[in-house]
N, C-alpha and C positions, 0 to 999 in steps of 0.2 A: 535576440528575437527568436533563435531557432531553439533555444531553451525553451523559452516560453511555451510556442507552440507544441513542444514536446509534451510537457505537462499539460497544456490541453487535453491533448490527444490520450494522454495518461490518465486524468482527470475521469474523461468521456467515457472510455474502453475501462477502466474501474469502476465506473457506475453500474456501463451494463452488463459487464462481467456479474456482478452481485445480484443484478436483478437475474438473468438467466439461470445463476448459481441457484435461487432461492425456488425459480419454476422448476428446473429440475429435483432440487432436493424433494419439493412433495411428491414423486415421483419413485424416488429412489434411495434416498435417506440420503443426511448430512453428509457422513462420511465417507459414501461412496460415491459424491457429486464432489467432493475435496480431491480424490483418486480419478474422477472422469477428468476434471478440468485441469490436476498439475499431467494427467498425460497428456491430453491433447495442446496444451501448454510448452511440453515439451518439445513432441512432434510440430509445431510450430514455429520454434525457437532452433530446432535441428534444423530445420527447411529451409529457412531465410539465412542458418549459418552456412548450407550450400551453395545459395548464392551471392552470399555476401564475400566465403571464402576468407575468412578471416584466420589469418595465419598464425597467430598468440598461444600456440595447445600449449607449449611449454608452458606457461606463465604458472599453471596450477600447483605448481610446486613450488613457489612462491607465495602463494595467499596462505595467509595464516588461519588453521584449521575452523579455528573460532569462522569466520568469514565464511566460509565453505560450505557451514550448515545453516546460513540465512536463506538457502531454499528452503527449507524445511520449517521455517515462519509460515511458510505461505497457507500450509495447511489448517495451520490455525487462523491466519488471517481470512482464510475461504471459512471455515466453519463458524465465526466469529460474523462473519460478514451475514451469512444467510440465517444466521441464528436471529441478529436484532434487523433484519430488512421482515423477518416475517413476524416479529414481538412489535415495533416500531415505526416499521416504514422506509422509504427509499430515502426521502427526503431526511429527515431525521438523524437515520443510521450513516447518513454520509457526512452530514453539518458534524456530527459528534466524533467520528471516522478521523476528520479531518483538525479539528479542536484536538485531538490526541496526538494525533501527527505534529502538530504543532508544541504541544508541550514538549514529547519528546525529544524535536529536534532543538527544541529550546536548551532543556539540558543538555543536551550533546555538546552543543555548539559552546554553553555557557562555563562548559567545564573540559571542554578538549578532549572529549568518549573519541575511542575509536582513532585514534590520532589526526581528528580533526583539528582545524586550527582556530585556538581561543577566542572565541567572539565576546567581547563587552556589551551585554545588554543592559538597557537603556530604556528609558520611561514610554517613549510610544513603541517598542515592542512588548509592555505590560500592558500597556494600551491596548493595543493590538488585538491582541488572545481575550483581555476581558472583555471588548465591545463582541469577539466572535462566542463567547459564550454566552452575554446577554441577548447575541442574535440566535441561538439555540434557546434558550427559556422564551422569546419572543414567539418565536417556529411554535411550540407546543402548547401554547395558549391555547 
């Protein structure tokens, strides 16, 4: 249950991250609304590591290097984002956001990427993905 909610909240705080991203960007251009929000992102992420105190600093010498620059996704994930929320829409841009997310982790899972652990997919998880993107052509009617 405290998953779930997590992705919620994940879910929530992704949506309107994109929208804020996309108000600012006419403001200020794409890329430097990428650089506002991975810093205040940061400063964010330092703050709550104050108080959380999380005592792991070693660990970074163990994540393999690959792994170390999936921050550095983000900036295309922000410029991506605010690119098809102002082509598209909030609505849209997130149903399809999230249709991608899914393939991806489909592969992943279906082939053991990333030393995840080998998932067998199965017919209502083909299910699954196609009713969510005949619920995306339905959306754009």
């Amino acid at each position: 249950m405290k998953g779930s909610m997590f992705a919620i909240v994940g879910g929530a705080f992704l949506t309107l991250q994109g929208v804020a991203n996309t108000r600012i960007s006419e403001s200020i251009g794409t890329w430097q609304t990428a650089i506002l929000t991975q810093f205040t992102g940061f400063l964010a992420a330092f703050v709550i590591l104050l108080f959380i105190r999380d005592t792991r600093r070693g660990g970074f010498r163990t994540v393999k290097p690959l792994y170390l620059a999936g921050g550095a996704f983000a900036a295309i994930i922000i410029s991506s984002n605010i690119t098809a929320i102002q082509q598209i829409g909030v609505t849209l841009t997130v149903a399809i956001l999230m249709i991608a997310q899914l393939c991806l982790t489909f592969l992943i899972d279906s082939n053991g990427w990333f030393g995840v652990t080998r998932q067998k997919m199965k017919l209502p998880q083909f299910l699954g993905i196609a009713m969510m993107i005949a619920g995306v052509v339905i959306l754009k009617l």
